[in-house]
C-alpha positions in Angstrom: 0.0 0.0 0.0 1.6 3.6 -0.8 1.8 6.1 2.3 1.6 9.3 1.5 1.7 12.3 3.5 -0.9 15.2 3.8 1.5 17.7 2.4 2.5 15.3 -0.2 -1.7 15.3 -1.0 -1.9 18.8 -0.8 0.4 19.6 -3.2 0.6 16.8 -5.5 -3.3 15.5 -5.4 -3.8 15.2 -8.9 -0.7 12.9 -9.4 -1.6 11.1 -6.2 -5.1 10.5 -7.7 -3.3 9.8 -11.4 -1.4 6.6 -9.9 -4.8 5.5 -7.7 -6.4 5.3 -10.9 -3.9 3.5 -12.8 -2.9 1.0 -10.0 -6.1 1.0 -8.1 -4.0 0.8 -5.1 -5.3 2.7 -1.8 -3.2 5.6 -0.6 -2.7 6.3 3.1 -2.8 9.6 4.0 -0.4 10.6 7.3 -0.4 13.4 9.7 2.0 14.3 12.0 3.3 10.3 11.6 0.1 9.3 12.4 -2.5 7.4 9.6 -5.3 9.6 8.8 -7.6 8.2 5.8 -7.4 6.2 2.9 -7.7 7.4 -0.7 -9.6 4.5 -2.7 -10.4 4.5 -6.3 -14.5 5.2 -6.6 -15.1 2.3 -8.3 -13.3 -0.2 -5.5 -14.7 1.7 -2.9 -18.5 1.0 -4.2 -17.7 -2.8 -4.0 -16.7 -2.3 -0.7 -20.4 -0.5 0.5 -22.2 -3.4 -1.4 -20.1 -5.9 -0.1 -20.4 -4.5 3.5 -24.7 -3.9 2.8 -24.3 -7.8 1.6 -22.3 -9.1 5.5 -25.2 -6.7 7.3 -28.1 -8.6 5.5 -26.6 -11.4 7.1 -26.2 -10.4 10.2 -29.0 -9.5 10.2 -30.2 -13.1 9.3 -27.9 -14.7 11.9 -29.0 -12.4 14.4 -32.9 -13.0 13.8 -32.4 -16.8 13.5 -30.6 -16.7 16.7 -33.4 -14.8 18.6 -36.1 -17.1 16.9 -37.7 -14.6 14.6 -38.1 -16.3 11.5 -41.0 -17.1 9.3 -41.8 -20.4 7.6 -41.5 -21.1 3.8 -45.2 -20.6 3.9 -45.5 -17.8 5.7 -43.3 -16.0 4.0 -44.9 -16.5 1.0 -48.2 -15.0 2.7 -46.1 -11.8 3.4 -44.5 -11.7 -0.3 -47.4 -12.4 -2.0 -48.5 -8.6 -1.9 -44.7 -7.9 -4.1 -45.1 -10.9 -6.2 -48.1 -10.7 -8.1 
């Protein structure tokens, strides 16, 4: 992964985002020594929200199953029907 610092970003950011684009390759931004964000490419960072939203939903799942709130085949079909016709 390429570090960069904040200065660097400041006065170099549309080289910085030149080589995120070609190598897809996340930046980290420093300050003071310390890390203090990532640049992503827009497109890699989008798979990354969908692909989070995906792990919730089954969480989600996981966590309902666990607590016994889940629906049988049939009655889930009662409650889709409404969507599905």
């Amino acid at each position: 992964m390429k570090v960069e610092l904040v200065t660097s970003l400041k006065r170099q950011a549309t080289k910085i985002l030149a080589d995120l684009h070609e190598s897809k390759e996340p930046v980290l931004i420093t300050e003071h020594g310390k890390p203090s964000a990532y640049l992503v490419d827009v497109e890699d960072y989008e798979f990354m929200q969908n692909r989070l939203a995906i792990l919730e939903g089954i969480a989600r799942g996981e966590r309902a199953f666990a607590e016994g709130k889940t629906s049988t085949h049939e009655e889930a079909k009662e409650k889709m029907a409404k969507w599905l016709k």
